[in-house]
C-alpha positions as a Markdown table, in Angstrom:
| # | Residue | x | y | z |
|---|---|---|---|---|
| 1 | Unk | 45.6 | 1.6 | -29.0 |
| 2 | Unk | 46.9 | 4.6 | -27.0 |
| 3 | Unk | 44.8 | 6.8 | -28.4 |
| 4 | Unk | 41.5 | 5.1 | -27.6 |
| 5 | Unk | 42.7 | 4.1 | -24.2 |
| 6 | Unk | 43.5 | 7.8 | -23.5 |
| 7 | Unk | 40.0 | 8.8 | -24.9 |
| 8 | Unk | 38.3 | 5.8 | -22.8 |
| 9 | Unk | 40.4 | 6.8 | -19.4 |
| 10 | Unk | 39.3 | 10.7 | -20.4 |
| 11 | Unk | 35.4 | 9.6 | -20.5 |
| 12 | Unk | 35.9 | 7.5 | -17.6 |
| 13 | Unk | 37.3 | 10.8 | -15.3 |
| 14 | Unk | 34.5 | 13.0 | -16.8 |
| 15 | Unk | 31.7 | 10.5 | -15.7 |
| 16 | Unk | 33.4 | 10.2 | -12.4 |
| 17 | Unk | 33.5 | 13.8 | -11.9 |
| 18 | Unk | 29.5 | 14.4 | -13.1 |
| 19 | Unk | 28.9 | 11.8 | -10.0 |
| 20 | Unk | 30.6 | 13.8 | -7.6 |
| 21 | Unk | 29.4 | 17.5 | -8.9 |
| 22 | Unk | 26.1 | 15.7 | -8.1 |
| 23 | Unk | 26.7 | 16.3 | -4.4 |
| 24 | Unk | 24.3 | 14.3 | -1.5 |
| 25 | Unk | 21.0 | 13.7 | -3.1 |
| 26 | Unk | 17.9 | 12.2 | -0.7 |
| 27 | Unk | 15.5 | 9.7 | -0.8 |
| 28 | Unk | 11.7 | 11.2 | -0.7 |
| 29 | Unk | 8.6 | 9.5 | 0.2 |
| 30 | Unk | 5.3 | 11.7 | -0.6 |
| 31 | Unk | 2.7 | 9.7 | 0.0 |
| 32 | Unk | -1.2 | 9.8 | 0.1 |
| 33 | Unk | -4.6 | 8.5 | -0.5 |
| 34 | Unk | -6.2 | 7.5 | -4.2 |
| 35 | Unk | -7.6 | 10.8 | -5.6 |
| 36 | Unk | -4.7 | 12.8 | -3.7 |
| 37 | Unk | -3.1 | 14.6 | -7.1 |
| 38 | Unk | 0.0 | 12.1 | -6.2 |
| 39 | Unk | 0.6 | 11.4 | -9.9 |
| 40 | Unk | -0.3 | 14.7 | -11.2 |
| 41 | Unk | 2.6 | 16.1 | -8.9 |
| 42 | Unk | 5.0 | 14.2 | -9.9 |
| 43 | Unk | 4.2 | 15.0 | -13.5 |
| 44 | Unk | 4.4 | 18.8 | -12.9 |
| 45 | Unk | 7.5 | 18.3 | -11.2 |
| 46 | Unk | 8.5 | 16.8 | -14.5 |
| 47 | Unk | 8.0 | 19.7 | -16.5 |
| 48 | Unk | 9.2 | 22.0 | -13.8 |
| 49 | Unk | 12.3 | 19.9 | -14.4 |
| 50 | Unk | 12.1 | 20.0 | -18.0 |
| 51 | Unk | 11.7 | 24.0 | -18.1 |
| 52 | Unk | 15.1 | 24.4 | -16.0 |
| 53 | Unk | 16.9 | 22.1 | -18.2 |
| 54 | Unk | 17.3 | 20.1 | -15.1 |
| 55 | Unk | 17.6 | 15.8 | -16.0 |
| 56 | Unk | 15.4 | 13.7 | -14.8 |
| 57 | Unk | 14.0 | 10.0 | -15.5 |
| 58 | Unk | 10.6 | 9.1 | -14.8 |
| 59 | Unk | 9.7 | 5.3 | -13.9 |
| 60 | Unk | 6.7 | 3.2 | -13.0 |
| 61 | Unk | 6.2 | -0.5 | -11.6 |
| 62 | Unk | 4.2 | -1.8 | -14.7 |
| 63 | Unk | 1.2 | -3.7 | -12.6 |
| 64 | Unk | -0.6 | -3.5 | -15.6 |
| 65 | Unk | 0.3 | -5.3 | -18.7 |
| 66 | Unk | -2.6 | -4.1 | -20.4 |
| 67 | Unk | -0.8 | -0.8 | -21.0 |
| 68 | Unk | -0.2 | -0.4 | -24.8 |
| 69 | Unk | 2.4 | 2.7 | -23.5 |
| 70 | Unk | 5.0 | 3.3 | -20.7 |
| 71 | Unk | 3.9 | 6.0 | -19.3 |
| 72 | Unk | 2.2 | 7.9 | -16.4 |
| 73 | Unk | -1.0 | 9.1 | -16.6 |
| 74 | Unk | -3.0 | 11.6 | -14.1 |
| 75 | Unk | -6.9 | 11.9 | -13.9 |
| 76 | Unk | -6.3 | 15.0 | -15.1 |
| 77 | Unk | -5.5 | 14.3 | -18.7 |
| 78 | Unk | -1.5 | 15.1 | -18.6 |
| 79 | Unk | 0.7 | 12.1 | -19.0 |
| 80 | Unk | 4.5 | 11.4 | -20.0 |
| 81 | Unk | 7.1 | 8.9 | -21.1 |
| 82 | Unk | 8.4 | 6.2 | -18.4 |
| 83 | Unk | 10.7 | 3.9 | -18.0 |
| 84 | Unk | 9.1 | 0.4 | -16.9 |
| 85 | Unk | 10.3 | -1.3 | -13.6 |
| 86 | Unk | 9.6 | -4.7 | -13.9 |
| 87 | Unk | 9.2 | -6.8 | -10.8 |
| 88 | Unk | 12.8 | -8.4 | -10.7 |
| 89 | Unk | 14.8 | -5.5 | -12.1 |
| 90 | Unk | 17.6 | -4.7 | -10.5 |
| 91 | Unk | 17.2 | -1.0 | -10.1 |
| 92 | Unk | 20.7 | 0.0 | -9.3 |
| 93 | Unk | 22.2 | -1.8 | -12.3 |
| 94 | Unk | 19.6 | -0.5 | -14.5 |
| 95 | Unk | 20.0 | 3.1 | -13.1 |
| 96 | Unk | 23.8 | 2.6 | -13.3 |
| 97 | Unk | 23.6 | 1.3 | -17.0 |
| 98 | Unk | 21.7 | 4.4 | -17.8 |
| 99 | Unk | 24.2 | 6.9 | -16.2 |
| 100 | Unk | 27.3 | 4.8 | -17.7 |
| 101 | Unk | 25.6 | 4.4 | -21.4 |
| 102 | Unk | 24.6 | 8.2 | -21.6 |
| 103 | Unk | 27.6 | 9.5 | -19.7 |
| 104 | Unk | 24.9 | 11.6 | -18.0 |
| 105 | Unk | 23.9 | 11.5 | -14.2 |
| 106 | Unk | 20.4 | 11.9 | -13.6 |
| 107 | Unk | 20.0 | 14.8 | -10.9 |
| 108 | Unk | 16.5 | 13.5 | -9.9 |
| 109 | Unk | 14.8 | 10.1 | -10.4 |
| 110 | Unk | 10.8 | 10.3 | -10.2 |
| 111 | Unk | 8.8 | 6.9 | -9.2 |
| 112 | Unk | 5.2 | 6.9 | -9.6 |
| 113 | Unk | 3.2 | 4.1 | -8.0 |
| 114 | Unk | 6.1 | 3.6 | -5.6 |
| 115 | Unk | 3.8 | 1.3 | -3.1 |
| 116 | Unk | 4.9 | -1.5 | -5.5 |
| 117 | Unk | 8.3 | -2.0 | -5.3 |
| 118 | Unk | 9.7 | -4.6 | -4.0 |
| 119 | Unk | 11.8 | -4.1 | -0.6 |
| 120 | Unk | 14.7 | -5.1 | -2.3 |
| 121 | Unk | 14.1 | -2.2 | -5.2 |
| 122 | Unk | 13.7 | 0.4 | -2.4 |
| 123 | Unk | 17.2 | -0.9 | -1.3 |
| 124 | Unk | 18.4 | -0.4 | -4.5 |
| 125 | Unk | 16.9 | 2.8 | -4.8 |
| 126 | Unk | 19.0 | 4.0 | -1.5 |
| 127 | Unk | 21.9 | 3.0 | -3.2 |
| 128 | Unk | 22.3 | 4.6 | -5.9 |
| 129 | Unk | 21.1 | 7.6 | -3.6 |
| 130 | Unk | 24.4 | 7.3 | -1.7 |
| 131 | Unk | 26.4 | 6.3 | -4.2 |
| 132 | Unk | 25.7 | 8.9 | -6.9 |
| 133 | Unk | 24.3 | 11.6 | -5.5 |
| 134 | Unk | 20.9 | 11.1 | -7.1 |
| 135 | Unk | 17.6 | 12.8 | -5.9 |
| 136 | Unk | 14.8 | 10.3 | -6.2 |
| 137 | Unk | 11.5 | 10.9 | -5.5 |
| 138 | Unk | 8.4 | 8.1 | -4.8 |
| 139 | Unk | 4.9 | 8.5 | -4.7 |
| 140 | Unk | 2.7 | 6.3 | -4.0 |
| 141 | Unk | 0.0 | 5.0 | -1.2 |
| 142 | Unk | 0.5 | 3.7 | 2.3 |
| 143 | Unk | -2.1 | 1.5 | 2.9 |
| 144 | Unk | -4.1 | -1.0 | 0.6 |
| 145 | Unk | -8.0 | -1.6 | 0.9 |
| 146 | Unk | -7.3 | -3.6 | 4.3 |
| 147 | Unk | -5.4 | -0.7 | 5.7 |
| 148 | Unk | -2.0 | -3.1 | 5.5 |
| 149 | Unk | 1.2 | -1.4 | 4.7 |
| 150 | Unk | 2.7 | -2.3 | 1.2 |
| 151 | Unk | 5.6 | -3.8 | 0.9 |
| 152 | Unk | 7.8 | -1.0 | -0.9 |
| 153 | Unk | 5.4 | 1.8 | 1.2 |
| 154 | Unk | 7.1 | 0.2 | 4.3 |
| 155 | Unk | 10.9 | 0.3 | 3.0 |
| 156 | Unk | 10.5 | 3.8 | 2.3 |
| 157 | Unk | 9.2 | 5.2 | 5.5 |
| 158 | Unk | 11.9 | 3.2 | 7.1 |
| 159 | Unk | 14.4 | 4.6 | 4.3 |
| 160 | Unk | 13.6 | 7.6 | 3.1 |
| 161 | Unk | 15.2 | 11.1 | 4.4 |
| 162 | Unk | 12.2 | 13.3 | 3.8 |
| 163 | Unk | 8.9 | 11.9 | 4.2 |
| 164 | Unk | 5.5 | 14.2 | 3.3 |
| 165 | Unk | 1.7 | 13.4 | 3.4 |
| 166 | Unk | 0.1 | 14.6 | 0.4 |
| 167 | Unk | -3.3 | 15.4 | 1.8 |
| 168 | Unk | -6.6 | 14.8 | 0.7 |
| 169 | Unk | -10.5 | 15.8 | 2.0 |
| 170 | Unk | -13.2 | 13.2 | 2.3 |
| 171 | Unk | -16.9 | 14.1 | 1.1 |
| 172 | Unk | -18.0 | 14.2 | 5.2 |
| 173 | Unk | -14.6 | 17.0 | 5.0 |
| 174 | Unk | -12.5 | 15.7 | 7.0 |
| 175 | Unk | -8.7 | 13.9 | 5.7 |
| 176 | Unk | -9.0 | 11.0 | 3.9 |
| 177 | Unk | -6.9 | 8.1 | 5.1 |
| 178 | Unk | -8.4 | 4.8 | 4.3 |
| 179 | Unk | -8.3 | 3.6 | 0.7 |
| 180 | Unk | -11.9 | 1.4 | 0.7 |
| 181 | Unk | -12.3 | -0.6 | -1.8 |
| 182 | Unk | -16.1 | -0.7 | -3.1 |
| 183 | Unk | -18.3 | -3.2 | -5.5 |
| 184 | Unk | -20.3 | -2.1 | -8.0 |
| 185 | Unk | -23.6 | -1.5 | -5.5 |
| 186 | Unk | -21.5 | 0.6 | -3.5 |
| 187 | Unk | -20.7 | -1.4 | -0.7 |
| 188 | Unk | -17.0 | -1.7 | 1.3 |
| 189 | Unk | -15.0 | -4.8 | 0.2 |
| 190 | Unk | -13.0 | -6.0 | 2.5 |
| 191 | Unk | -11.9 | -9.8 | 0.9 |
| 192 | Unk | -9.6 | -10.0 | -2.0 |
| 193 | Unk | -6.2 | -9.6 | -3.4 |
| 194 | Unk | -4.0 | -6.6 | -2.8 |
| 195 | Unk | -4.4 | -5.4 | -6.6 |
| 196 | Unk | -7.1 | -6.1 | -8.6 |
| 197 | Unk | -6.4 | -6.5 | -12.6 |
| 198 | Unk | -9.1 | -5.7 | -14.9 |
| 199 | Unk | -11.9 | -6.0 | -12.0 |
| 200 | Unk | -15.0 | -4.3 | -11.8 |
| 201 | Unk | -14.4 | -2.6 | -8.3 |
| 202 | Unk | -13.8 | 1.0 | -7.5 |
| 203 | Unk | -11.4 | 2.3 | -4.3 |
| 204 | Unk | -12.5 | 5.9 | -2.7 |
| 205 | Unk | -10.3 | 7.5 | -0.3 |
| 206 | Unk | -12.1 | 8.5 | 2.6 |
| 207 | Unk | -11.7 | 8.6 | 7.2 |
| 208 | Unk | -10.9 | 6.1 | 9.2 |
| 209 | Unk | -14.7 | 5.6 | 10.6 |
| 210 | Unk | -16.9 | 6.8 | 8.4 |
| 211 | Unk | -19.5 | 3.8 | 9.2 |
| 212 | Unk | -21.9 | 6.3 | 10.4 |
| 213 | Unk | -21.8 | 8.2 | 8.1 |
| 214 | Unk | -21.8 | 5.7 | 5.2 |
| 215 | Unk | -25.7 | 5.1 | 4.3 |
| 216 | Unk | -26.4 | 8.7 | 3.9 |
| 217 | Unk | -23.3 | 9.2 | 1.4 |
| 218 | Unk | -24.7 | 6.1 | -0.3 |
| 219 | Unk | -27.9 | 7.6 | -0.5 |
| 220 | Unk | -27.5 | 11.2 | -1.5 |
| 221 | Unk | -24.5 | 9.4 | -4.1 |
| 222 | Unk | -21.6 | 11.4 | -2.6 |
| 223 | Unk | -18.8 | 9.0 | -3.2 |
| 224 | Unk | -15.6 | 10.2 | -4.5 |
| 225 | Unk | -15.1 | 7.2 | -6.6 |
| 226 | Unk | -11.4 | 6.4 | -8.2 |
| 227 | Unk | -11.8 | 3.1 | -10.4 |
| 228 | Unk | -9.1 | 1.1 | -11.1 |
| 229 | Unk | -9.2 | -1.1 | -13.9 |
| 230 | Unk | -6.8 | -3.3 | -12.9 |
């Protein structure tokens, strides 16, 4: 009985030392529009990460459960293993559990699709921030296809210690900074619900006012167009 308390109290002091060899980690928020290389910079992150022996977790809000696989694919072709975050997880337990079951603190935490997390999940997100030392990066978009803030975009600029724009050009050449969404004709949507599962529109990134501008990009087929088959 002494002998395995010893052992347990020894384990106990080493994961309590990993959490404060962690030091002060930050909260990051990189956002930007669709087509902006968001995902495809958190995954080379990951392998960045993975080539320095450096631990990391990946995670994703699943908004799809048409997904056969958890993990996070880029347009590019390069994808990798994620944890799911489902809409009432409790992200600090979880996170917590995982550090306590592997005796193993995660330097950095990387959330793709970070626009839909739930306030309460950003919360929890700063928490184990402060608490543990933890680096955790989101991606994700600020604005839907009405230009409205989502709800876990909105915790996170109000949160997060670093914020960067991941900046994107429009086909006129100027930023992008309005995610329209579009029907199949290629006209600008503006009814509907925030996400879209397994519909037949397509979102392009592009100005704030680029009415003007819009037949002759229709006409000469100069969309930049990002489906999402959701």
């Amino acid at each position: 009985m002494n002998f395995g308390w010893g052992v347990l109290k020894l384990l106990s002091l080493y994961y309590q030392l990993l959490i404060i060899m962690n030091g002060q980690g930050k909260l990051y928020f990189r956002y930007g529009t669709m087509g902006s290389a968001k995902t495809a910079l958190l995954l080379t992150q990951a392998y960045n990460f993975e080539e320095r022996n450096m631990q990391y977790l990946c995670m994703k809000p699943i908004i799809d459960n048409r997904e056969s696989a958890n993990v996070i694919r880029s347009r590019i072709g390069i994808e990798r293993a994620c944890s799911w975050i489902y809409p009432e997880m409790d992200l600090y337990e979880y996170l917590k559990g995982e550090f306590e079951r592997t005796l193993e603190v995660k330097a950095w935490v990387l959330v793709d699709e970070a626009q839909f997390l739930s306030k309460a999940q950003v919360d929890q997100l700063a928490r184990i921030v402060d608490d543990y030392g933890v680096n955790v990066i989101c991606y994700g978009l600020r604005t839907d296809f009405q230009s409205h803030v989502f709800e876990g975009s909105l915790r996170l600029f109000e949160l997060a210690d670093t914020i960067d724009e991941i900046k994107s050009t429009c086909s006129c050449g100027r930023k992008t900074i309005i995610n329209a969404r579009i029907d199949a004709n290629g006209d600008v949507v503006t009814d509907g619900d925030q996400v879209e599962i397994g519909g037949d529109a397509g979102v392009i990134a592009e100005l704030r006012a680029p009415n003007a501008m819009r037949s002759n990009l229709k006409k000469d087929n100069k969309y930049d167009t990002y489906l999402l088959k959701r």
